[in-house]
N, C-alpha and C positions, 0 to 999 in steps of 0.2 A: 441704511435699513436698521432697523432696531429691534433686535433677538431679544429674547423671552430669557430671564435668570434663569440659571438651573441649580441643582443640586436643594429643592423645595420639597417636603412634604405638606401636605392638608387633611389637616384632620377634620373628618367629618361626625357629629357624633350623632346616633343613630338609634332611633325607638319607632318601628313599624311604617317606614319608609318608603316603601316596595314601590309605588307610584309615584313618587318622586326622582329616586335615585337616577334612571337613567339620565333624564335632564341634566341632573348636574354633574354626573360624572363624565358626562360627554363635553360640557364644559372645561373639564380641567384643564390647564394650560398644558403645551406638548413636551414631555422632558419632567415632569412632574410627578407627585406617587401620590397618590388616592387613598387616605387612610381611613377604612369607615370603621369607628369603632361600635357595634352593634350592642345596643345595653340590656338585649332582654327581648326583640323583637319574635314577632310568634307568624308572620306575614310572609317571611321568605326571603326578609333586608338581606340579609347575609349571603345567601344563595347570589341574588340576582346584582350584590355589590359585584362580588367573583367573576361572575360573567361578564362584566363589564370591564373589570380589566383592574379593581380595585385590592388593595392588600386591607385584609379585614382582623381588626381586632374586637378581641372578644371581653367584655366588662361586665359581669354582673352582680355589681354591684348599681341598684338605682340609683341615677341622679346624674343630671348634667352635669356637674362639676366631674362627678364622679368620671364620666364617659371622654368630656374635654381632657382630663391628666393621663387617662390610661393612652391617651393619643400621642399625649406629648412623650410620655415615656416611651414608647413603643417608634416614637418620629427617629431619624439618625441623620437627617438631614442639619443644615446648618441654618437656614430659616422654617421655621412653620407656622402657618396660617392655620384661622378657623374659620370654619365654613357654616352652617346649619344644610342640614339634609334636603329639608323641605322645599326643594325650589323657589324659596323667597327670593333668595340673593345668586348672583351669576360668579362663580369662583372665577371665571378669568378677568375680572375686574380684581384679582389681586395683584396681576403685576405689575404693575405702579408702585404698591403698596410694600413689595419687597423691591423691587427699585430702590425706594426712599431710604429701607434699611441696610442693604446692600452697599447705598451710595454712603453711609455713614450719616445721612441728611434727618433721619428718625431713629429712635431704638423700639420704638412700639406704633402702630401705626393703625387707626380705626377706620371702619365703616360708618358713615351719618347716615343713618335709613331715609330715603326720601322715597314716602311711599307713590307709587303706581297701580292703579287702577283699584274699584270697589272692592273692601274689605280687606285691603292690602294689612292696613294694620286698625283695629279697635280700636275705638275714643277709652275704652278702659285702659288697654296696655300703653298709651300714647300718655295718659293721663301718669300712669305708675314710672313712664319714664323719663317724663317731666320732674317729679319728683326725686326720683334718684339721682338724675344729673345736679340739681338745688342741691341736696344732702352731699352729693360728689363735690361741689365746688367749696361746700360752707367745710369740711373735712379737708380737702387739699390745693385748694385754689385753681384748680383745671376747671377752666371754663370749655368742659366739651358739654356739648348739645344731645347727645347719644352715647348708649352702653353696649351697641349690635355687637352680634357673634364673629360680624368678617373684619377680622386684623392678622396681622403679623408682626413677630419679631424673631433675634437668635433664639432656638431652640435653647444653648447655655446657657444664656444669662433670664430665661423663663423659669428655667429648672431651679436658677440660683435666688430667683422670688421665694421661694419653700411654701408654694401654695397648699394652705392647706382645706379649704371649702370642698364639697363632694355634691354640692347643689346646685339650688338658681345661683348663690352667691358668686359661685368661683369667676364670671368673668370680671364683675365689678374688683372681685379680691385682686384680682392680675394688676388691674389700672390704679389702684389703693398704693401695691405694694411697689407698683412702678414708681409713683410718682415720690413715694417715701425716699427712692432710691435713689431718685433725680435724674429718672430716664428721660426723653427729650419724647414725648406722644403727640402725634398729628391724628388729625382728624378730617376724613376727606365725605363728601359725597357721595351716595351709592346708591341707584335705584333700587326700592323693595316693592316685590311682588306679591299679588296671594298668594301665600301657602298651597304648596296640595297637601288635605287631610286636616284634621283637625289638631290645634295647636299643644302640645301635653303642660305647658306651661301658663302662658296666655292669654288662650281659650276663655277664660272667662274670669270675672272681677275677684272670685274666691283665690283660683290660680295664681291672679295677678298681684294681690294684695300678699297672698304667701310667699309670693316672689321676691316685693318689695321689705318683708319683714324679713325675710332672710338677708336682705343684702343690707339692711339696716344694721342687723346682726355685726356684720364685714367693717361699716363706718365706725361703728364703735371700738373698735379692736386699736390699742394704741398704738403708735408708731413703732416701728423694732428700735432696741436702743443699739444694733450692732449695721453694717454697711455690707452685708450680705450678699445683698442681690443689685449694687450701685456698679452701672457700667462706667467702666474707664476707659 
């Protein structure tokens, strides 16, 4: 029989959620800590995180990167995963993904979006992440295919990245700053869903294009000249 890792946090990060949340919090795998960091929501995310059973942090400072770090800091576990709120993606298709880093077999370990059903994901954003992956590979030779929010690694050697983006950038920043370090990144398969609500990112070609210039921003940024965040 094959048990579920423990000792996991997931940070979820969170902007007017309310119709999503329960979904995925019922999701979480058993033994696990639910962390919604709420960045600003006006809907009731925070309230109806609680009631579901989740430990809720509070960031208000805008910006997904912003809402991703206040997660990590706040995590105390010895892996932590990211999740997205929106019911896109099923968080208990993480564990696998902590498996791999638990087994020593990954240090960083992605979600490939394969979307499922109409309007799962926009020919805009699909277009924006095409690109970034090209820019991702010409900048560090990682041939991954996707930049999705659902991965995991040690909470440690996260922190020892020194990420510093507060935006769209920060997830792309993480896989930059891994791959500088010479972490070992898998990349697996993972159905994506539509969203419930509309997307704050996304949403539309303006969104998306400010997405991709921010994380543009990130490719440019030189390698560290020091081995900071390089797992041993």
């Amino acid at each position: 029989m094959t048990t579920t890792p423990s000792d996991v946090d997931v940070v979820l990060p969170c902007l007017n959620e309310v119709e999503a949340l329960p979904w995925v919090l019922e999701r979480i795998p058993p033994g696990w800590r639910a962390l919604v960091v709420d960045n600003g929501s006006t809907d009731g995310s925070a309230e109806v995180a609680r009631a579901c059973g989740a430990t809720v942090v509070h960031e208000p400072r805008r910006g997904f990167g912003a809402a991703c770090h206040a997660g990590l800091i706040a995590a105390t576990a010895d892996v932590v995963c990211f999740c997205d709120a929106d019911a896109s993606l099923d968080p208990s298709l993480l564990v696998p993904f902590v498996r791999e880093v638990r087994d020593g077999d990954a240090d960083l370990v992605l979600g490939r979006r394969r979307p499922r059903g109409r309007g799962a994901w926009p020919a805009h954003a699909r277009v924006g992440n095409v690109a970034l992956a090209r820019m991702l590979r010409r900048r560090t030779g990682l041939r991954l295919h996707d930049l999705g929010p659902l991965r995991a690694a040690r909470r440690e050697h996260l922190l020892a990245l020194g990420l510093t983006d507060r935006r769209s950038g920060y997830p792309l920043q993480m896989v930059v700053r891994a791959a500088d370090a010479g972490w070992r990144i898998a990349e697996h398969d993972v159905p994506y869903l539509p969203r419930t609500g509309a997307s704050k990112v996304t949403g539309t070609w303006r969104g998306t294009w400010q997405a991709v210039r921010d994380m543009s921003r990130v490719l440019n940024e030189p390698p560290p000249a020091h081995e900071g965040g390089t797992v041993r």
